[in-house]
C-alpha positions as CSV (number, residue, x, y, z in Angstrom):
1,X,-14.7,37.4,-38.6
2,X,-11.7,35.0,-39.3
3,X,-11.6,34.0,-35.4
4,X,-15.2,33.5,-34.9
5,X,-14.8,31.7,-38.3
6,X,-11.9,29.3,-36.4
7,X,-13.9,28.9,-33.7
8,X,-16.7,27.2,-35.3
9,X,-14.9,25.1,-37.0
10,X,-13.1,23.8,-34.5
11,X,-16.8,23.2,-32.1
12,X,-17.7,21.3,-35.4
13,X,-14.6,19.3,-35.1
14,X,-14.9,18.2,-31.9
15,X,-18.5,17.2,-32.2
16,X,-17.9,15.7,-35.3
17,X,-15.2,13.6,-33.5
18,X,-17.8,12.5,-30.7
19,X,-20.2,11.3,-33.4
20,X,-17.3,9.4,-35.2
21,X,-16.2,8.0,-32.1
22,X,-20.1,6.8,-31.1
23,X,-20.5,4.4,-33.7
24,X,-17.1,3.1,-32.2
25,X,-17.9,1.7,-28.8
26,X,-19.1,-1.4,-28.7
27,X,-19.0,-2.1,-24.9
28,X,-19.5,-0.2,-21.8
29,X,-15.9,-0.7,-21.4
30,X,-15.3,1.6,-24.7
31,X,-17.2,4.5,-23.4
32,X,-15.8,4.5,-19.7
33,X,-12.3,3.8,-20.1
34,X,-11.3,3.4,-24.2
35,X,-11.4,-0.6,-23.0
36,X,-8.8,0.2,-20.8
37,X,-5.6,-0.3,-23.3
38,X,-4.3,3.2,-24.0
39,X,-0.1,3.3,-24.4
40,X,1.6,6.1,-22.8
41,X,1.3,8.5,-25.6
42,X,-2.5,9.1,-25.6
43,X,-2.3,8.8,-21.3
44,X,0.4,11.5,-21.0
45,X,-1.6,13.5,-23.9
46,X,-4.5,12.8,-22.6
47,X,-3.2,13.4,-18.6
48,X,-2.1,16.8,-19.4
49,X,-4.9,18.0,-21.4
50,X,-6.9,16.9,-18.2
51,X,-4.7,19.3,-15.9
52,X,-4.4,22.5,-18.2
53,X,-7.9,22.8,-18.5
54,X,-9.4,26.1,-18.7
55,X,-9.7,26.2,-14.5
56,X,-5.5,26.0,-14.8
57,X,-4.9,28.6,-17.3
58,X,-7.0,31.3,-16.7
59,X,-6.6,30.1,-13.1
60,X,-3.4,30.7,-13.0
61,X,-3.2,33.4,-14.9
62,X,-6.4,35.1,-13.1
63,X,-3.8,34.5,-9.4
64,X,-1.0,36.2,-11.0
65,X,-2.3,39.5,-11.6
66,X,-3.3,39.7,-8.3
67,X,-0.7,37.3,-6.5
68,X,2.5,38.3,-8.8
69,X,5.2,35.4,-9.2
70,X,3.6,33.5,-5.7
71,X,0.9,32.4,-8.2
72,X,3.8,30.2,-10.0
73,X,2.7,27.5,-6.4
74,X,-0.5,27.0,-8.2
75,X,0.7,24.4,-11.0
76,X,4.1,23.8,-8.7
77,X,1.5,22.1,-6.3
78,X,-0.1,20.4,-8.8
79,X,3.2,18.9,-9.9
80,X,3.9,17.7,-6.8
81,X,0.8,15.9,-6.5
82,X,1.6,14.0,-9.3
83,X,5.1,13.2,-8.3
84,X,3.3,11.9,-5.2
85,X,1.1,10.2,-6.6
86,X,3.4,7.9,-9.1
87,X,4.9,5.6,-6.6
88,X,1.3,4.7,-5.5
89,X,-0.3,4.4,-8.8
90,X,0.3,1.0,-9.2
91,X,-2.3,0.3,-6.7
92,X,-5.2,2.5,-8.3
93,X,-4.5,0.7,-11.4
94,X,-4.5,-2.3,-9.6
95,X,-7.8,-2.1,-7.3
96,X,-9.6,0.3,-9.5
97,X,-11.8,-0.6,-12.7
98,X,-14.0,2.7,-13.4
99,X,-14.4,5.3,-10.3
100,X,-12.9,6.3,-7.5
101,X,-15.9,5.5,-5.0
102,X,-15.5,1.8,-6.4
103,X,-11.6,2.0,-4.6
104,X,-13.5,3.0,-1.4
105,X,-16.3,0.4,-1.3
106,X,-13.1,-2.3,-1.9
107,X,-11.6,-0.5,0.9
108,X,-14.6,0.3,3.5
109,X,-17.4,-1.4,2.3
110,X,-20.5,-0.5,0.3
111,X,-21.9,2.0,2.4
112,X,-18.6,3.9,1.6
113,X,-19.2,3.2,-2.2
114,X,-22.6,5.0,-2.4
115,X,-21.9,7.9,0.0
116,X,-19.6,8.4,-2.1
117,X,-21.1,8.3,-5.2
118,X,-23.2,10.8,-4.0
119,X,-20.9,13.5,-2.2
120,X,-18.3,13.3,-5.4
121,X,-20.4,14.4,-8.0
122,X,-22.0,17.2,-6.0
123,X,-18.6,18.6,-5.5
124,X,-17.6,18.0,-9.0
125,X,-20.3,20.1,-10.3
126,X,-17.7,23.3,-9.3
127,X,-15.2,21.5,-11.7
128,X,-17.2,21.3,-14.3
129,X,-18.7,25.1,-13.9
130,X,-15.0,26.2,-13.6
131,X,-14.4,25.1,-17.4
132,X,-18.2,26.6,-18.4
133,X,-17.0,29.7,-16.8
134,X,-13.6,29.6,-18.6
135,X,-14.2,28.7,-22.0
136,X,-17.2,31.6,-21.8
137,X,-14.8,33.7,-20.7
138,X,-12.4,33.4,-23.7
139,X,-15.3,33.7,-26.1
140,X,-16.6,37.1,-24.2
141,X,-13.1,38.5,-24.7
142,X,-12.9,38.4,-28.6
143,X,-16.0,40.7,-28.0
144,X,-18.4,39.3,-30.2
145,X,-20.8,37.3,-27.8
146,X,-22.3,38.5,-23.9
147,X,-21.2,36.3,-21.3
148,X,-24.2,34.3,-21.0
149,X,-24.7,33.4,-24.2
150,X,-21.0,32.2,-24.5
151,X,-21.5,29.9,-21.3
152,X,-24.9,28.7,-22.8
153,X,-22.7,27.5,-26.3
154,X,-19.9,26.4,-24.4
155,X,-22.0,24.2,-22.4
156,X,-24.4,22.7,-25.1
157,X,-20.8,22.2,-27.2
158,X,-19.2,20.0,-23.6
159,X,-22.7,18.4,-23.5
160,X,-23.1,17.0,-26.9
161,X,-19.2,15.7,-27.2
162,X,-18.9,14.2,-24.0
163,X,-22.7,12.5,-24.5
164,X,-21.5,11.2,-27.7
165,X,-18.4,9.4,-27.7
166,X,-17.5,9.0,-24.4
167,X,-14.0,8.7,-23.1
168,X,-13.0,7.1,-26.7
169,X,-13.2,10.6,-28.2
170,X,-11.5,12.0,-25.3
171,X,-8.3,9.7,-26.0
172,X,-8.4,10.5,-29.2
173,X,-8.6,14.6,-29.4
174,X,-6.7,15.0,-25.9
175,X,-3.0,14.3,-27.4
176,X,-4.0,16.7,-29.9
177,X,-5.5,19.3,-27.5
178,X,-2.4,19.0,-25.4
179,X,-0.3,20.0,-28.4
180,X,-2.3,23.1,-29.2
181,X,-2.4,24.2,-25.3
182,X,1.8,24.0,-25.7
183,X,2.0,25.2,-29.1
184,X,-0.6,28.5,-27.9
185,X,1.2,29.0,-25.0
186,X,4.5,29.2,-26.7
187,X,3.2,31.3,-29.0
188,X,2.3,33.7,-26.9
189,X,5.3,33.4,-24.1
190,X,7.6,34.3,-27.7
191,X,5.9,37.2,-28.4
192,X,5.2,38.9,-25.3
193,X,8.9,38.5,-24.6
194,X,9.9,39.8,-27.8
195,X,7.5,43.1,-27.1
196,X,8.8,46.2,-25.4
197,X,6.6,45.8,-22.4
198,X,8.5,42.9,-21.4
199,X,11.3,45.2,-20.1
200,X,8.5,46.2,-17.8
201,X,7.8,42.9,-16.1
202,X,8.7,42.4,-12.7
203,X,11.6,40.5,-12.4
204,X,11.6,36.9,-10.7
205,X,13.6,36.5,-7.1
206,X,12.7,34.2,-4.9
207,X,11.4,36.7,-1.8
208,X,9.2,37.3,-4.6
209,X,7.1,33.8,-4.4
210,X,5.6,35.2,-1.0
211,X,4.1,38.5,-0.1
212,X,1.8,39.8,1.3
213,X,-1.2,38.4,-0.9
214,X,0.3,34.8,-0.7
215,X,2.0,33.9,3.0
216,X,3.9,30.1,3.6
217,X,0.0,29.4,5.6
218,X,-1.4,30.2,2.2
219,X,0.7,27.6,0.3
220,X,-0.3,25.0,2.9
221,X,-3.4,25.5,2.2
222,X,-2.8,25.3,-1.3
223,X,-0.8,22.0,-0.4
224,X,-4.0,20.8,1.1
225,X,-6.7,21.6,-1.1
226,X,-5.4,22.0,-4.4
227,X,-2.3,19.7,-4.8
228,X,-3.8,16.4,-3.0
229,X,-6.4,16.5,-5.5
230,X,-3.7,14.8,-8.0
231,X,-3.1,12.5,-5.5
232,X,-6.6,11.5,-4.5
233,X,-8.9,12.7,-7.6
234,X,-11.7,11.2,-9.7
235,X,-10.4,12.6,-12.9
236,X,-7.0,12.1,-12.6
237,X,-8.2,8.7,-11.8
238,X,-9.6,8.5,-14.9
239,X,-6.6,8.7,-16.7
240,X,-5.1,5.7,-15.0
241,X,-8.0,3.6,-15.6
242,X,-7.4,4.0,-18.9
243,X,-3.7,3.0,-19.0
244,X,-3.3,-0.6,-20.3
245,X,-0.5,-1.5,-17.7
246,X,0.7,0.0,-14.1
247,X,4.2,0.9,-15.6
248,X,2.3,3.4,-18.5
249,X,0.4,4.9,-15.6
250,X,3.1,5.8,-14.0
251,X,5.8,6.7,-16.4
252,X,2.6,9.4,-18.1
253,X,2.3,10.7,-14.4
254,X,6.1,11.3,-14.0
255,X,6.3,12.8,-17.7
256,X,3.2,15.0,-17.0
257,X,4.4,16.2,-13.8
258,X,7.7,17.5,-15.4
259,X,5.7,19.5,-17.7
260,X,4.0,21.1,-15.8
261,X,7.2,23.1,-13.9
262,X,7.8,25.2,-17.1
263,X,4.1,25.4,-17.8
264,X,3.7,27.2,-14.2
265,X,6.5,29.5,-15.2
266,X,4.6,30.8,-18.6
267,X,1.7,31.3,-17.2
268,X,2.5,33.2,-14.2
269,X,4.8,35.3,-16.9
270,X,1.8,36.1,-18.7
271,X,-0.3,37.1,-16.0
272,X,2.5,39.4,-14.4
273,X,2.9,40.5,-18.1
274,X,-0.7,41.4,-18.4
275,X,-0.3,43.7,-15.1
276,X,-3.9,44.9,-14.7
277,X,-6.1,43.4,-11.7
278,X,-8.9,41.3,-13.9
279,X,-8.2,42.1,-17.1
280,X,-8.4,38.7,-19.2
281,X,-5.2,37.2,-21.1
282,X,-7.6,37.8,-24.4
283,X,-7.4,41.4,-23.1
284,X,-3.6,41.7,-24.6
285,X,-3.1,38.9,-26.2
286,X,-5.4,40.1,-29.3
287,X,-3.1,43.1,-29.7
288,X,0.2,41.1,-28.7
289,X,0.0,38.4,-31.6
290,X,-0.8,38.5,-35.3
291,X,-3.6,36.9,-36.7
292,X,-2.2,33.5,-37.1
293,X,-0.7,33.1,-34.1
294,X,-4.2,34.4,-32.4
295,X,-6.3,32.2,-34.1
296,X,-3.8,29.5,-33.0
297,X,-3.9,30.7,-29.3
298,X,-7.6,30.7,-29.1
299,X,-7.2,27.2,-30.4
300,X,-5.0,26.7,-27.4
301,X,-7.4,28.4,-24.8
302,X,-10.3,26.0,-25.7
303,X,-8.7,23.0,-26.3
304,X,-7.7,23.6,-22.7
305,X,-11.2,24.1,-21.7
306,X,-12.6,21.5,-23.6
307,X,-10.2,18.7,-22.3
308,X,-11.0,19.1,-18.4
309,X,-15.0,19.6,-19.2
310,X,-15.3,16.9,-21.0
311,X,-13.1,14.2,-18.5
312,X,-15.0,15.8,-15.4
313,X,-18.4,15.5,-17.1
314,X,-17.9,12.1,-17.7
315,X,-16.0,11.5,-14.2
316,X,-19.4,12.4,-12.5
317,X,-21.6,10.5,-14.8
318,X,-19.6,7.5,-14.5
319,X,-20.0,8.2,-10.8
320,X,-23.6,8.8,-10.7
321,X,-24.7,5.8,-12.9
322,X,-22.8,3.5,-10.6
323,X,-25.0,4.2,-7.8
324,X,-28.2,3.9,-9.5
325,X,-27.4,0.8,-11.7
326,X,-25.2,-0.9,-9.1
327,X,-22.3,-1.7,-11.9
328,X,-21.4,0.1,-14.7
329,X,-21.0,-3.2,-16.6
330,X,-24.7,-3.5,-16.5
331,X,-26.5,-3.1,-19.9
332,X,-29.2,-0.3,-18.2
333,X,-25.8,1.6,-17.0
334,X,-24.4,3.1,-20.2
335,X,-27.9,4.6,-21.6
336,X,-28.5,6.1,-18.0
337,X,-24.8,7.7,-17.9
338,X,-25.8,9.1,-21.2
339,X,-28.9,10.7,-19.4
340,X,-27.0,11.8,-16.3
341,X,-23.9,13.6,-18.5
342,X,-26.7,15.7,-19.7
343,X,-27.9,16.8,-16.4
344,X,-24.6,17.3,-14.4
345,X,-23.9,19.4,-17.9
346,X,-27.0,21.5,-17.5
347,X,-26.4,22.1,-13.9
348,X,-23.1,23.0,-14.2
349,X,-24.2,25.2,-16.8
350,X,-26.8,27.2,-14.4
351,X,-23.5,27.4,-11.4
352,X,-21.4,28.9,-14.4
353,X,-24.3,31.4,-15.1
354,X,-24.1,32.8,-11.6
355,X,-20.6,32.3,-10.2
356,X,-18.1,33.9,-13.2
357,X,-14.7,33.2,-11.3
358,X,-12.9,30.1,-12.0
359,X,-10.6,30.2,-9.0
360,X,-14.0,30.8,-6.7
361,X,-15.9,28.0,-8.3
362,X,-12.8,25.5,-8.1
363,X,-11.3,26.5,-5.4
364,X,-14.8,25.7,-3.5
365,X,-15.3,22.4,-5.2
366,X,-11.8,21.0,-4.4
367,X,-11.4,22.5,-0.2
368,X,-14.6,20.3,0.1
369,X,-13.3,17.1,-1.8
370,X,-10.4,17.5,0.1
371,X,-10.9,17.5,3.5
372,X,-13.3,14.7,2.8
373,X,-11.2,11.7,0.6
374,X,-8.2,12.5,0.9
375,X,-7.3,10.5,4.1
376,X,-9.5,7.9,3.6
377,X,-8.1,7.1,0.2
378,X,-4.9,7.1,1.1
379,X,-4.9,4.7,3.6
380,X,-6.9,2.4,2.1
381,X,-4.3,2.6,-1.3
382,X,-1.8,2.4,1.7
383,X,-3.4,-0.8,3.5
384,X,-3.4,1.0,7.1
385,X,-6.1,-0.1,9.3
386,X,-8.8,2.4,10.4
387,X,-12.3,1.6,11.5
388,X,-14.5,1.5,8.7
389,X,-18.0,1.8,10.4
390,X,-16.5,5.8,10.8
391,X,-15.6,6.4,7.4
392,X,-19.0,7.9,6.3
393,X,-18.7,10.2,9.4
394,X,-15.0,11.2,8.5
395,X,-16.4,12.2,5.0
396,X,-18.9,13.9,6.1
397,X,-17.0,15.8,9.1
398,X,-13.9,16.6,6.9
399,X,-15.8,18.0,4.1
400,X,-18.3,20.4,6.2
401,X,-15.0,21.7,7.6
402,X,-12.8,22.1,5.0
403,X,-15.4,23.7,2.8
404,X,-16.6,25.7,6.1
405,X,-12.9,27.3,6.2
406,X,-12.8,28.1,2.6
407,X,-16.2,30.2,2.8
408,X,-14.5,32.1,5.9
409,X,-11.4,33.2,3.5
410,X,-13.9,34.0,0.9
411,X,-15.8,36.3,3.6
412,X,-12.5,38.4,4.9
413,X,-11.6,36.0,7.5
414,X,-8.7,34.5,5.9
415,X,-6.3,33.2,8.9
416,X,-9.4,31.9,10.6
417,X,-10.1,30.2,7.2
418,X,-7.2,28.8,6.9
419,X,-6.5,27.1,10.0
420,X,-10.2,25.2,9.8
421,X,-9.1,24.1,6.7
422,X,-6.3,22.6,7.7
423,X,-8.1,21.2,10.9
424,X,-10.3,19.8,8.3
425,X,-7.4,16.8,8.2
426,X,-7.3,16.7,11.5
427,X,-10.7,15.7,11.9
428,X,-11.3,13.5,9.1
429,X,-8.6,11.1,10.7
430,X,-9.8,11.7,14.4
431,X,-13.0,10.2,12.7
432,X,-10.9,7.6,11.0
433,X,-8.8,6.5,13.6
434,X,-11.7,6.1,16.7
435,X,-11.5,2.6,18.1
436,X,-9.9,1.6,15.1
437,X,-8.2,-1.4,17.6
438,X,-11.5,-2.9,18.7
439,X,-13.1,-2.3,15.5
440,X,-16.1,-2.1,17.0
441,X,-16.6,1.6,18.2
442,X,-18.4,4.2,15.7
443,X,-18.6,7.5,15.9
444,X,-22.4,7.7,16.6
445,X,-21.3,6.2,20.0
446,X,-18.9,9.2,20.5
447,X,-21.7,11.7,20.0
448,X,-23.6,10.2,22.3
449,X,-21.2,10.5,25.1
């Protein structure tokens, strides 16, 4: 009773903190990016939050039971993303103002901008689904509440938060959050350590980052899909847009990314420590920790959860509204963003219902996000000339085939898989680079042939 007690009051907190925050924004500005004047504390906080959602923790935790220590790559890659990313973030805080498909019209053109705002939110429904599918998890395991019904709260909970206050109450809970998802953690890492089991736990050597579950192709992959997605990603994005100068972007991206190297390690202890092939962290941590510490932990666990939903949710929106208004900073755009958080929320809230693996439903999301922006981001934040009448096809191309090669791994054929993901790149800058010279020759002319 105590930790259903905790957890209500903490889903009352967090809405409450949306309705505070409501009568708060005064300007679109407000709602989309906290008027764009954040310092590095709440960015960092904020930043992290964003990353150990509930699709990284139970993620990663979720790989290592099955993947031993080689699950320790899945936040690794994710670090190195962001250490990618810093020396570049100068330019998304310098070309971007809201959305990521705004970069790409500056870059390519409007057509870009709207197939864009189109394809993104699709994919991001996955993302937000992954943290349904999460935070429903975590309330299943205290045993009290059926699966469904947990993802049905979970969602109306994201819904009603993120509808409210926008990214204002985001700023403002996410430092916080961050500090509960470290302080759980740690919690958790002390006591399992401290039990007899830990004696037990397979000790870390590095032959032991690969086997036969996880090869080097695998972390390529991983490389590929996962890890550019802090490079090139709308949420991440987010954060940056936020940032009142270039140099707190950066040094929040740099500090994140550093934090996230002995995060991986924790987690990947925990799952190894866990042992058993799907049983949920709740599974053990409910007889690891005492009740304080629990309560504390499950603090942690949807803090996590709540953080990434709430950013992504937005994210799409944001994304969304853009193409129907034509600017955000139109007075029709905010009210309609409201209206569209609440039916990317209920979507993602059906995927969740049906698909109840949070590596599945991100994993999915993110191979076809991939293969389609990556390149084309990058080399407009880059300034390298490609032909921009063939950047619609690249998306389209590089996205079929990425997410084509992640449903082959999902169906058995994982080296075939693989190596169309990877071609994935291939052909998004085939399509890129076409008669880039001229700048007069589209890919519809190359069909045709």
């Amino acid at each position: 009773m105590q930790t259903e007690i905790t957890i209500l009051i903490y889903f009352v907190f967090i809405v409450g903190i949306g309705v505070y925050s409501a009568f708060r924004i005064k300007n679109p500005s407000d709602y989309y990016v906290a008027g764009k004047k954040a310092g590095l504390l709440p960015v960092s906080g904020s930043l992290l939050a964003t990353i150990l959602g509930g699709s990284a923790l139970m993620g990663t935790i979720e790989l290592s039971q099955t993947r031993g220590w080689a699950a320790l790559w899945f936040l690794f890659s994710a670090a190195i993303g962001l250490f990618l990313l810093a020396p570049i973030s100068k330019y998304v805080s310098r070309y971007g103002n809201y959305t990521l498909p705004e970069l790409l019209g500056k870059f390519f053109g409007r057509k870009a901008e709207r197939f864009s705002t189109i394809i993104i939110p699709l994919a991001w429904l996955g993302i937000v689904a992954a943290q349904i599918i999460a935070a429903a998890q975590i309330l299943q395991g205290l045993g009290f509440i059926s699966y469904q019904n947990a993802a049905i709260l979970s969602g109306l909970v994201f819904i009603a938060y993120t509808l409210l206050g926008g990214q204002l109450s985001i700023l403002k809970t996410d430092t916080l959050q961050a500090v509960l998802i470290i302080s759980g953690l740690v919690a958790l890492l002390f006591f399992a350590i401290q039990s007899p089991e830990h004696t037990q736990v397979e000790p870390l050597k590095f032959s032991a980052l690969f086997n036969s579950k996880f090869s080097l192709v695998d972390l390529i992959v991983l490389l590929m899909t996962y890890s550019v997605t802090f490079v090139v990603g709308p949420d991440i994005y987010s954060r940056l847009f936020c940032a009142g100068s270039e140099k707190t972007a950066r040094r929040s991206i740099i500090i994140v990314a550093s934090i996230l190297i002995p995060v991986s390690f924790a987690l990947t202890y925990l799952g190894v420590y866990s042992g058993k092939e799907n049983e949920g962290i709740m599974a053990f941590a409910g007889h690891l920790l005492p009740n304080w510490a629990y309560g504390l932990f499950i603090a942690a666990l949807l803090s996590a959860v709540m953080s990434s939903a709430d950013t992504t949710l937005l994210t799409s929106s944001m994304i969304l509204s853009e193409l129907f208004s034509g600017n955000l900073e139109k007075k029709q755009a905010l009210p309609l963003t409201r209206w569209l958080v609440v039916v990317i929320g209920a979507l993602s809230l059906l995927i969740s219902l049906y698909i109840t693996s949070v590596i599945q439903a991100l994993l999915l999301a993110l191979s076809f996000f991939s293969g389609a922006f990556v390149v084309p981001v990058l080399c407009g934040l880059l300034g390298f000339k490609v032909n921009n009448k063939n950047v619609i096809w690249a998306i389209v191309f590089g996205g079929v085939t990425a997410l084509a090669g992640k449903l082959l791994t999902l169906f058995g054929y994982q080296s075939l898989g693989n190596g169309v993901i990877i071609l994935s790149y291939f052909v998004n800058s085939l399509f890129l680079f076409i008669g880039r010279k001229s700048g007069n020759t589209s890919v519809s002319t190359y069909l045709k042939v």
